[in-house]
N, C-alpha and C positions, 0 to 999 in steps of 0.2 A: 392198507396196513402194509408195511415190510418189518423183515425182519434186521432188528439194528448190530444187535451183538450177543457175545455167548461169552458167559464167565468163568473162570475157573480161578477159586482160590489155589494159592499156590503155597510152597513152603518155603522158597526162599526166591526173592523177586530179582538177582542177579543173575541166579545159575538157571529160574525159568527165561530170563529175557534175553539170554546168550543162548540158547537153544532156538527159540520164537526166532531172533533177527541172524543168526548163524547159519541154522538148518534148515528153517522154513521161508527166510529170506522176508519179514514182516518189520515195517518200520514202526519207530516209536510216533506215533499221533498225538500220545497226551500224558502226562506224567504228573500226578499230585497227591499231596497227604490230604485224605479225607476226615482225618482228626481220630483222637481217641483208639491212635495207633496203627490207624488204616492208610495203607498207600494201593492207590489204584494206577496201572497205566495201561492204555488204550493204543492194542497194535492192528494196523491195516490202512491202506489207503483208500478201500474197495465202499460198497453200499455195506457190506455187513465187517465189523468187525472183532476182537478178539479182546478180550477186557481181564486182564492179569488182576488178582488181589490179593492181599496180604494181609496181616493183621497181628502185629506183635503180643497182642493179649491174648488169642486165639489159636493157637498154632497147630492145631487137630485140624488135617486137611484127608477129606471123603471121598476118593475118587470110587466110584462105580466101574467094575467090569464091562458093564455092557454099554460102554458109552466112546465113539471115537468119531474125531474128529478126521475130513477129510480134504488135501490141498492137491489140485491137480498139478503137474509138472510136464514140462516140455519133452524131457527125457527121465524116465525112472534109471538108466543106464548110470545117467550124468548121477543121478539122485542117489543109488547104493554107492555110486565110487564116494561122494562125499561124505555122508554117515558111517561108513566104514576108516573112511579120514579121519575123522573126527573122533574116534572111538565107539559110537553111539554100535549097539547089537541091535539085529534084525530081530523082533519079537515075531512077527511071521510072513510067510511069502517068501521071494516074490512070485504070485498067482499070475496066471491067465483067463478067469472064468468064459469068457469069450474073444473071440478076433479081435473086438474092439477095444478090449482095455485090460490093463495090467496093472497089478501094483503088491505094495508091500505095506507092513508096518513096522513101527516102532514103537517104543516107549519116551514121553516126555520124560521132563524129571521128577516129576509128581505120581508118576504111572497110568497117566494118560495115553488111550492108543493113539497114536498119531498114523494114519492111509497117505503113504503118496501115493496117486495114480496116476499112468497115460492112459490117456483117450487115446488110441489108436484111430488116425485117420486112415481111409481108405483110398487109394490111388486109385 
């Protein structure tokens, strides 16, 4: 068994997919109306990926607090200079809990945590 994807309804499918392919750097994979007012698209090139949804009859979107998502980055350095470009505020961080890795969070637009982290390599 693996794990394929993880969903999040969203509120508006433009201002989540300019965030996803902007900030997080995830390309569009797959893009379709799944009827009765549903549009799904499917971001990531990876084994697991990330599946936006919408639903014009339904527009009551649930985000849980204790729920965040996490993408590792080459540089979190690189990573605040651009979300701060961008507008986008630091919801918390950025930590150090140990030598090896660092990171921060945000808020998607839905109010989803979003974790960038470095893995800290060791020389």
């Amino acid at each position: 068994m693996k794990f394929c994807w993880s969903t999040l309804t969203v509120n508006d499918m433009e201002e989540s997919l300019k965030f996803y392919q902007e900030i997080v750097g995830l390309k569009i994979n797959r893009r379709f109306n799944a009827g009765s007012g549903v549009e799904i698209v499917f971001l990531g090139d990876g084994e697991t990926q990330i599946e936006l949804m919408t639903n014009t009859k339904d527009t009551k979107v649930n985000i849980g607090e204790d729920i965040a998502w996490g993408f590792e980055v080459e540089s979190l350095d690189e990573m605040l200079a651009l979300v701060k470009e961008k507008g986008i505020n630091i919801h918390s961080g950025p930590v150090q809990p140990s030598p090896q890795i660092r990171f921060f969070n945000v808020l998607d637009p839905n109010g989803l945590s979003i974790q960038f982290v470095e893995n800290i390599k060791e020389d």
